[in-house]
Each structure stands twice: as structure tokens, then as C-alpha cells.
C-alpha positions as CSV (number, residue, x, y, z in Angstrom):
1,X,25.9,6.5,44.9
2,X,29.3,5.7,42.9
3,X,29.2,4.7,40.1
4,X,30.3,1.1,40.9
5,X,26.8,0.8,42.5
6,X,25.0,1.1,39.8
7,X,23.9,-2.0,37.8
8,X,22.5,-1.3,34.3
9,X,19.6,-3.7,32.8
10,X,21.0,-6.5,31.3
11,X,18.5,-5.3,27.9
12,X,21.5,-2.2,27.3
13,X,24.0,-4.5,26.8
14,X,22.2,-5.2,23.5
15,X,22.4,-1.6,22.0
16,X,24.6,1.5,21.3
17,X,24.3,4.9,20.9
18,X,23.1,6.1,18.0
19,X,25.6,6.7,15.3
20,X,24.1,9.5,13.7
21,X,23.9,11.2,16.9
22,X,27.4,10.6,17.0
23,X,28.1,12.3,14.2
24,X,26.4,15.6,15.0
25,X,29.2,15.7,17.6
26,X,31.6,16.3,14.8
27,X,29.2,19.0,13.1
28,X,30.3,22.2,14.8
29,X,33.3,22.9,12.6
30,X,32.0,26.5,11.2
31,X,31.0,26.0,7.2
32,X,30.3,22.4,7.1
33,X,27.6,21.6,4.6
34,X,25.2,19.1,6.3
35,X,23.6,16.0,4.4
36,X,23.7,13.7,7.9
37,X,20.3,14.4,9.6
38,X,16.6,13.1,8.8
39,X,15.3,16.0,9.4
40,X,12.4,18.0,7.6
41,X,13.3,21.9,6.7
42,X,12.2,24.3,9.5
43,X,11.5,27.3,6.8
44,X,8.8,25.0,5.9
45,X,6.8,24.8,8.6
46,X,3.9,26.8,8.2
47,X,4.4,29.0,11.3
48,X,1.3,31.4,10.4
49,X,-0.9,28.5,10.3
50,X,0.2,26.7,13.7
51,X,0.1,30.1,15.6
52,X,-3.3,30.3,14.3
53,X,-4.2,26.7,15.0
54,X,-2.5,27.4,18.9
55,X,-4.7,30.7,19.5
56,X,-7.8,28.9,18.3
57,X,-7.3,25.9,20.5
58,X,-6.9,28.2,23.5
59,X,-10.0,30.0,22.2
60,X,-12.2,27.0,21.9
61,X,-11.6,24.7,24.2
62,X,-9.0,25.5,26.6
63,X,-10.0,23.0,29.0
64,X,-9.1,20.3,26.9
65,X,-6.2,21.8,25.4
66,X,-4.4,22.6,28.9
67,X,-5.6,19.3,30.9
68,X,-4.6,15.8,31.0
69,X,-6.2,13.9,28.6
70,X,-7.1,10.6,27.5
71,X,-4.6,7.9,26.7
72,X,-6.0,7.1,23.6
73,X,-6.0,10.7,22.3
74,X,-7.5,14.2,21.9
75,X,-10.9,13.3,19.8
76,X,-10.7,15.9,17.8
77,X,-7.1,15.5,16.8
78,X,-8.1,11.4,16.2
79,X,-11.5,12.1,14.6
80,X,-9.3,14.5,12.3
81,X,-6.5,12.0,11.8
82,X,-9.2,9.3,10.6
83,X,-10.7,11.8,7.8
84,X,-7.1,12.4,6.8
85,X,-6.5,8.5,6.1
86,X,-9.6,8.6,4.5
87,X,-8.1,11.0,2.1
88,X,-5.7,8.4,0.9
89,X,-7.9,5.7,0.6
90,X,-7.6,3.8,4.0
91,X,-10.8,3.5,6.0
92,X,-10.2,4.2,9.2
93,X,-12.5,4.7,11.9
94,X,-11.5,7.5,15.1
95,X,-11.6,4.5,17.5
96,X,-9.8,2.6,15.5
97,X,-6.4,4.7,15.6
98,X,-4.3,6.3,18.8
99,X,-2.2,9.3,19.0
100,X,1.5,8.7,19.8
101,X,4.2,11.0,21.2
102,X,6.0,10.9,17.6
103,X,5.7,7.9,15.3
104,X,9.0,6.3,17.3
105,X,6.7,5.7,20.5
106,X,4.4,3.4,18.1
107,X,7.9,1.6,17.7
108,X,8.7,1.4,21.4
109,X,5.1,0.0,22.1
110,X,5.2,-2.3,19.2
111,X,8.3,-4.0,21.4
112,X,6.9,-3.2,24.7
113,X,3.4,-5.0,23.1
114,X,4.7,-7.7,21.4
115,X,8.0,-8.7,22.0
116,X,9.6,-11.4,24.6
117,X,13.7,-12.1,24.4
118,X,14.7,-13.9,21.8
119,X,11.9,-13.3,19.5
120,X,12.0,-13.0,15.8
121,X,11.5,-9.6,14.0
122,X,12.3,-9.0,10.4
123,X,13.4,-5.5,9.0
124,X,14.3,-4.2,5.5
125,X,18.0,-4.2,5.2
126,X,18.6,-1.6,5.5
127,X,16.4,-0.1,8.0
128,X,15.6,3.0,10.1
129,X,18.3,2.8,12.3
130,X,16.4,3.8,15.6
131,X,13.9,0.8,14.8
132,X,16.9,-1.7,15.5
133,X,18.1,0.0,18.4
134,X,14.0,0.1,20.0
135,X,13.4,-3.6,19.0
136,X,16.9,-5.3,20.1
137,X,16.2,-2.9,23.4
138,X,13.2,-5.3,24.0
139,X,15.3,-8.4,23.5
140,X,14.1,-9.3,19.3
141,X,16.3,-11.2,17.1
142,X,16.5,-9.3,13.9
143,X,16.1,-10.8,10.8
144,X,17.4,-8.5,7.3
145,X,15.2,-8.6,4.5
146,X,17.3,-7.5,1.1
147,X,15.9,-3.9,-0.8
148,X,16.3,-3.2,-4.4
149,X,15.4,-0.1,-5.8
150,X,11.7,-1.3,-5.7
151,X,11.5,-2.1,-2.0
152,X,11.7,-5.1,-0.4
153,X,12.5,-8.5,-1.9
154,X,8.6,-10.0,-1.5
155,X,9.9,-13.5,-2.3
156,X,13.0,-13.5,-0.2
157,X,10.8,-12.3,2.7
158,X,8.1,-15.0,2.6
159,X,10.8,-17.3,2.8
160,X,12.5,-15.5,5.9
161,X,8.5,-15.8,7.3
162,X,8.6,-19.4,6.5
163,X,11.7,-20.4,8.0
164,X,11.6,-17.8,11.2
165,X,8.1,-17.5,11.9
166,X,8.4,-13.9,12.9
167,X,6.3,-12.2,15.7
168,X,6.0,-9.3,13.1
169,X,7.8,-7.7,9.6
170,X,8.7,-4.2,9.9
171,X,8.4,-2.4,6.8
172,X,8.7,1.2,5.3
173,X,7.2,0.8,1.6
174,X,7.6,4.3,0.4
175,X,10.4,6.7,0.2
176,X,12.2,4.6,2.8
177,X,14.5,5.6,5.5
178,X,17.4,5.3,4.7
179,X,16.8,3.4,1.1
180,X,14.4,6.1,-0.5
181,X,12.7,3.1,-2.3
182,X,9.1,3.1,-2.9
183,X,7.4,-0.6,-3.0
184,X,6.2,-1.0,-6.0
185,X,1.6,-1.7,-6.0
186,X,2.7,-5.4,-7.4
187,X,4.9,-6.2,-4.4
188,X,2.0,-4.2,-2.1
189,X,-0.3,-6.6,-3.0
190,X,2.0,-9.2,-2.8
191,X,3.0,-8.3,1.3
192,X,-0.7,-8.4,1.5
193,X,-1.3,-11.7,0.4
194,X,1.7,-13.5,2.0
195,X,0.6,-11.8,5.3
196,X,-2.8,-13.8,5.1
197,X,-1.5,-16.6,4.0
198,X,1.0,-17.1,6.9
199,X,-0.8,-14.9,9.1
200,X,2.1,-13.3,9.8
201,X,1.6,-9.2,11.3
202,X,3.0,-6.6,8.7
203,X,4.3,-2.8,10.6
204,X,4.0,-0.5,7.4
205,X,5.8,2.9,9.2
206,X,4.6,5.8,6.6
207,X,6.3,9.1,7.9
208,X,7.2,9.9,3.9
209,X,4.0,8.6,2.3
210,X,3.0,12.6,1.5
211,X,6.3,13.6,0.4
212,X,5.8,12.7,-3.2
213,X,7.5,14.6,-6.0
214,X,6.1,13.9,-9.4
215,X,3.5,11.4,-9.1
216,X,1.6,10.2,-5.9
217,X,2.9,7.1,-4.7
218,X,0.9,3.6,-4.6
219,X,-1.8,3.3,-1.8
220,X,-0.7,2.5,1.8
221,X,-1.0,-1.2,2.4
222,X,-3.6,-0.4,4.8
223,X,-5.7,1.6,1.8
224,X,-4.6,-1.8,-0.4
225,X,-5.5,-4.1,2.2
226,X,-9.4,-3.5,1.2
227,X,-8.7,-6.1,-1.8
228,X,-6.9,-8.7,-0.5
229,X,-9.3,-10.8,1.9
230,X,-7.8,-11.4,5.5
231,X,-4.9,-8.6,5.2
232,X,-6.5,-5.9,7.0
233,X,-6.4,-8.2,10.6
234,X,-2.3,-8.5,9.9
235,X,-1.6,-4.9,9.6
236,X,-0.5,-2.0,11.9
237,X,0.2,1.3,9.7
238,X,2.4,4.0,11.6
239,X,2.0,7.6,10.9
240,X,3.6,10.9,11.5
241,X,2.9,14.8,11.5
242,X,6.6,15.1,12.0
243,X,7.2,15.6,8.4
244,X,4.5,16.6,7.1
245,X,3.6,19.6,9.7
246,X,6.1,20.3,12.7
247,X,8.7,17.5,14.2
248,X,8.4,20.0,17.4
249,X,4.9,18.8,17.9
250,X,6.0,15.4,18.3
251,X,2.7,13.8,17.4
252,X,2.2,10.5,15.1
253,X,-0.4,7.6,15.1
254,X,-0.8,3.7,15.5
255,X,-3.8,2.1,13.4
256,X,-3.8,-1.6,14.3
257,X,-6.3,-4.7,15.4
258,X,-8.3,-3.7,18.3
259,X,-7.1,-6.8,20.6
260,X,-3.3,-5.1,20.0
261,X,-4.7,-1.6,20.2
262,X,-5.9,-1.5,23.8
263,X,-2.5,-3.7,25.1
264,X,-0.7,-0.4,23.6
265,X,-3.0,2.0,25.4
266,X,-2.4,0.5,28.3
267,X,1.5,0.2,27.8
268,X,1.5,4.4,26.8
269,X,-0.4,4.4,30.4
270,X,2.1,3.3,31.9
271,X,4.8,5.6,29.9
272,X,3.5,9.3,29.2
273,X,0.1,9.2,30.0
274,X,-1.1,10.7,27.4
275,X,0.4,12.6,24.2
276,X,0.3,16.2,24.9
277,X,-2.7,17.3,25.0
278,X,-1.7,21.2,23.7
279,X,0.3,20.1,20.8
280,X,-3.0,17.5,20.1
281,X,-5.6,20.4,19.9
282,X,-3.3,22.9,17.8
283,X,-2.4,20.0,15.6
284,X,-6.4,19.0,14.9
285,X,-7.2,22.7,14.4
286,X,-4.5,23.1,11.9
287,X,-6.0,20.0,9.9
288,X,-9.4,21.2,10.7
289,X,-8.5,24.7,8.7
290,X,-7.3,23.1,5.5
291,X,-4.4,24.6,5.0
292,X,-2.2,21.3,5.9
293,X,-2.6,21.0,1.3
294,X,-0.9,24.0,0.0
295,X,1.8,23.6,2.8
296,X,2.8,20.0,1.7
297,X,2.3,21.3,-2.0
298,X,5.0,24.0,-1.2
299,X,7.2,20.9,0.3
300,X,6.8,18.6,-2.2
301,X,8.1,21.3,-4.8
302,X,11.0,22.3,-2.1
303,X,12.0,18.9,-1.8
304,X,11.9,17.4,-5.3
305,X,14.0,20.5,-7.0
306,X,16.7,19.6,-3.8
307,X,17.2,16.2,-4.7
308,X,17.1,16.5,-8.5
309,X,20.2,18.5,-7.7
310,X,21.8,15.9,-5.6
311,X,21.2,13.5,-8.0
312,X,22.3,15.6,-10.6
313,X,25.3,16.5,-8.8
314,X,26.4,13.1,-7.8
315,X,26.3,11.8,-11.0
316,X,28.2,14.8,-12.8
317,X,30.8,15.3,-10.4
318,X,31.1,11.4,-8.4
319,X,30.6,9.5,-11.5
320,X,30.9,6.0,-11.9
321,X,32.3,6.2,-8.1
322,X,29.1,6.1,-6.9
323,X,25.3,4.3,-7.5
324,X,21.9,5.5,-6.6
325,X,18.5,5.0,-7.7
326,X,17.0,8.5,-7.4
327,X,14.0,8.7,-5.3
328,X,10.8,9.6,-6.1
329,X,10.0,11.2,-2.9
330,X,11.0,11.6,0.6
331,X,14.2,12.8,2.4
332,X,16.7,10.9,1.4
333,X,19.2,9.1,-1.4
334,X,21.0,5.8,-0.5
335,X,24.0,5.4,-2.6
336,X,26.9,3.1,-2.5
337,X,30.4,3.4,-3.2
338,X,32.0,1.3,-6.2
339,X,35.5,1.5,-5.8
340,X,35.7,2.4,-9.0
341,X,39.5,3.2,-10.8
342,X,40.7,2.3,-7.2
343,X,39.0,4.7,-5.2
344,X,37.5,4.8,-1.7
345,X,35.1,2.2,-1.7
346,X,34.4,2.4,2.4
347,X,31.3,4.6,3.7
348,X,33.2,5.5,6.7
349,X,36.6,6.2,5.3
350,X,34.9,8.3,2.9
351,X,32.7,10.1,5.9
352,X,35.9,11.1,7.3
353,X,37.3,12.6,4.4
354,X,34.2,14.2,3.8
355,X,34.3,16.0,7.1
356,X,37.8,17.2,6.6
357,X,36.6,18.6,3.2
358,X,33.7,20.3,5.3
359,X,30.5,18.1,4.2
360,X,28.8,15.3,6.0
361,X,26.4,12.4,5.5
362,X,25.8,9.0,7.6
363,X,27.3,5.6,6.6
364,X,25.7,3.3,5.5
365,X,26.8,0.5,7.8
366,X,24.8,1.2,10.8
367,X,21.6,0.8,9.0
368,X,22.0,-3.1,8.5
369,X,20.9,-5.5,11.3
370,X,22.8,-7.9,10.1
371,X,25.5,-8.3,7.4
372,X,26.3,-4.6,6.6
373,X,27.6,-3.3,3.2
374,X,30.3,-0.7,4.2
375,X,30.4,1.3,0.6
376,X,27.1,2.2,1.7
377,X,25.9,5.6,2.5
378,X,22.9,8.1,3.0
379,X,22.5,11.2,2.0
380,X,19.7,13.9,3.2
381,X,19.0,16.8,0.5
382,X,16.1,17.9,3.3
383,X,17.6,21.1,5.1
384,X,20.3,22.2,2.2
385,X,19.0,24.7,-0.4
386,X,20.2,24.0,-3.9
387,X,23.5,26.3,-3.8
388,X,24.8,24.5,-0.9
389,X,23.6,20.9,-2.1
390,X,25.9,22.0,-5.2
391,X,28.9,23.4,-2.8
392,X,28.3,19.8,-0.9
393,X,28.2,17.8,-3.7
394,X,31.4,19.9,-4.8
395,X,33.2,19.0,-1.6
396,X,32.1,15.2,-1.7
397,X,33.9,15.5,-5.1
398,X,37.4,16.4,-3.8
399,X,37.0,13.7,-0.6
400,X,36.6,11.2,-3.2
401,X,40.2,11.9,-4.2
402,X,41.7,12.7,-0.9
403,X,44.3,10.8,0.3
């Protein structure tokens, strides 16, 4: 067949390659110093565990470990992920939650689910970019919500719910991809209530929730949703093992309303199947031997020395060239470019420099469904130990006053 004869859905006219995945195209010059990618640190995966968790799946219960399985999920892996939530204060039955092939397929069968061309969806601005690309795929109409340093704007969004009537919000409250803010338990509660009271569903995506630094973050919405009468029933929470234990597994979880829960089933039916069923049993072993605690201790220390010395380093070497709020958890810092004393005050300018200087991060740009800010950038401290995040930071320093 020529390529002439083949006629695309009209549904790809309305995305674009990703741009960060762009940008790893340009990452192969030797040296470069890497703050572009979302990605946890390999070196942290607790390889002795999972190879411990893998052998005792194949011990146990082979049959169930190397056979389809159901859609829903492995039980043990679900009855597993439901103690787990109770851990953090959400309530959560096994039933009442299914596995995913990553967190992102709870994404592509939120659209698949719920949305019809033309449909209202509002997002942070700015947003995980592969959750714009997923819901314009299905034909939504994105709506930005503004972030501060303390999440979204909760009175700016209940007037976008007002005048747009939304099918859904999509939110990430804490340690936000890109923003790194954390919703503050004032404007939780608030979500909460302006959910019930215009009965409007809330995503919460929560792949960073156990990434904390210093001081546990607020409750999940869901956990929170417990006080404020009516929430729970406008609420589907999004997790992720990607971050937490191994992105290789490629296993998260939906929690939602059970009327929404068994159209998804039957969309993933349709899709995969089922989740596999080896990377399921190893993964509810591993959480069944306790060590899944000290690992994400270990991580949480790995990660919070890396981005004091990004923060650190931005501010002592970028000065009043850049802003930032410094996160409290997570992957990432979202900064912006001031332009100040005349210099570069454009995210992707100031990407290209930084490549020729042998250092690279994402723009900012891409993140926003509507109305970019292009002095905006993000910044991953995730997979660079601190002597490199230094050298980065370093070569960031000398882009800034390249011509």
C-alpha cells in the first residue's frame, strides 16, 4: 500500500508528537548533563527485593502469574493495592479499584469512558503534557486552570466549572508534573466541596504523593473526601508503582464510582486484556513483604538532597534570572525565566543554548493547553547525582549568557 492510500483518523489531526520525546533525539551528544526526563532513578529500584518478589510468585502460584488474567486485576496485587491506600488514609475496598497498564492507561480510559468530541475538560495550567495529548486524542476541549505555588486557583476553577460545565477536572494536587506544587489541605477541602456542590467529577492523578521530602504531604482528596459529604461519588484518584517501585513494571490503578468503574473494564477489554499478569504477582509479593517502606525512605532522602542542590544552585549561580518555588517533594522544579538585566527570557531559546553548553531540560511551553508562558521551563533533579546537578547547574549558568 503507498503511502497515498493511507487515510489517518481525523482524531490525529488534533495532536503532535511529544516534545519531550523530541528532545531525547538531541540527547546523544557524549557529556550532556540531563535534567529533561520524568523519570525515577534506576539505582533505586530495589532489584534484591523484585527478584525476590519474581521467584516467589513463580513459586506460589505460577498458574496465575503466567496465565491470562482477569480484566479487573490480579487479586492479590488489588487486595494489596487497597491495604496500601488504607495506609494513607483512603478507604478503599479491593473491588473497588482496578489495575492499569501504568497510570497513563487510567488517562486513556478516562477519554475512552467519558469523552465525546467537543466536550469540555479542564486541566492545571500547566499540566502533564501526555494528559493533553490523551484527552484532545478523544476529541475534549481543554480548559487551563492557573497554579500558584500552592496548586490550583480553587476560585478561578469553580468559575471555569460554572461557565463550562465540564465533563471532568483533571488535577495533580501534590508535587505536580511539571509545577511541583502541592495543594494546599485548605484548597483540598475546598475541590471537595465545589465538586459536590456542582457535581462536577474531580481526576486527582497521584504518581508523586509518596515522594515527600521533609514532611508528609496533606491527605489525598480521596482520604479527605471522608469529611466533605457527597465528594467521594465525584472522585476518581489515579495511582502509580512507577515511581514508587519499578516504571518497568508498568503497573498503576484507577479507584472511581462503580457505574464508571465497570464502563473502564470493559473499555481495557477491549484494549490489553488484562495488565500483565507476571509483573501483577511480583508487584503484590513485593508489597506483601514489606519492604516497599525502607525503599521509598531511601528515595525520599535521594531525592530531597538532589533538589536542595538544584535549588541551591539555581539561585546562587542563575540569580534573579530565574524564579522557582522549591518543591517539597517529587521530581521536578518549574521555574520561569525573568529577563532580568536583558537576558534570555524565552524557555526555548534558552533550551538551545543550554544544549550547546551540554545540559538539557524541557520548556515550558508545551505544558499549557492554552495560552503558554514561554520563559517557562522544567527541570528534573531525578536521575542526576549531586556533582552533576552542580556541573548542570554550572552549564545552565554560562547558556544564560551565551549569545
Amino acid at each position: 500500500m503507498s503511502a497515498s492510500a493511507v487515510r489517518f483518523a481525523d482524531r490525529l489531526d488534533k495532536v503532535e508528537t511529544s516534545a519531550i520525546r523530541e528532545l531525547f533525539k538531541l540527547l546523544g551528544k557524549p557529556g550532556i548533563i540531563s535534567f529533561a526526563g520524568g523519570f525515577p532513578d534506576v539505582a533505586l529500584v530495589d532489584v534484591d527485593g523484585i527478584r525476590a518478589a519474581t521467584l516467589a510468585a513463580l513459586e506460589q502460584e505460577p498458574a496465575g502469574a503466567l496465565q491470562y488474567g482477569a480484566t479487573e486485576g490480579y487479586t492479590p496485587l488489588r487486595e494489596q493495592l487497597s491495604s496500601f491506600m488504607q495506609s494513607k488514609g483512603a478507604p478503599v475496598a479491593a473491588d473497588q479499584l482496578i489495575v492499569t497498564t501504568g497510570s497513563q492507561q487510567a488517562l486513556d480510559l478516562l477519554g475512552k469512558t467519558l469523552i465525546s468530541p467537543g466536550d469540555k475538560v479542564i486541566v492545571e495550567g500547566p499540566t502533564f503534557l501526555a494528559t493533553i495529548q490523551c484527552f484532545r486524542l478523544y476529541g475534549a476541549e481543554l480548559v487551563s486552570a492557573p497554579v500558584d505555588g500552592d496548586g490550583v486557583d480553587v476560585d478561578h476553577l469553580e468559575q471555569l466549572i460554572v461557565e463550562h460545565r465540564p465533563k471532568f477536572v483533571y488535577l495533580i494536587p501534590t508535587f505536580g508534573n511539571p509545577s511541583g506544587a502541592t495543594l494546599t489541605l485548605e484548597r483540598r477541602k475546598r475541590v471537595l466541596e465545589i465538586a459536590a456542590k456542582h457535581q462536577t467529577l474531580i481526576v486527582e492523578d497521584d504518581p508523586y504523593g509518596d515522594l515527600w521530602f521533609d514532611a508528609p504531604p496533606p491527605p489525598s482528596l480521596l482520604a479527605l473526601s471522608e469529611q466533605v459529604p457527597g465528594s467521594r461519588d465525584c472522585l476518581v484518584h489515579c495511582g502509580s508503582l512507577s515511581k514508587t517501585l519499578s516504571a518497568g513494571l508498568r503497573l498503576g490503578w484507577m479507584i472511581a464510582p462503580p457505574e464508571l468503574l465497570a464502563k473502564a473494564v470493559m473499555c481495557k477489554q477491549f484494549s490489553d486484556a488484562n495488565s500483565s499478569t507476571f509483573a501483577q504477582a511480583t508487584a503484590a509479593q513485593y508489597l506483601k513483604s514489606g519492604r516497599m517502606k525502607a525503599n521509598l525512605e531511601k528515595a525520599r532522602a535521594v531525592y530531597a538532597e538532589r533538589a536542595r542542590a538544584l535549588c541551591e544552585g539555581l539561585r546562587a549561580e542563575l540569580g534573579d534570572a530565574i524564579e522557582f518555588v522549591a518543591p517539597q517533594g517529587g521530581l521536578f522544579v518549574w521555574a520561569r525565566l525573568t529577563g532580568a538585566r536583558g537576558q534570555v527570557a524565552d524557555g526555548n531559546e534558552f533550551s538551545r543554548r543550554a544544549i550547546e553548553q551540554g545540559v538539557a531540560f524541557v520548556p515550558g511551553a508545551p505544558f499549557y493547553c492554552e495560552q503558554p508562558d514561554p520563559a517557562t521551563l522544567r527541570l528534573s533533579f531525578a536521575t542526576s547525582d549531586v556533582e552533576k546537578i552542580r556541573e548542570g547547574v554550572s552549564r545552565l549558568a554560562r547558556a544564560l549568557h551565551a549569545a
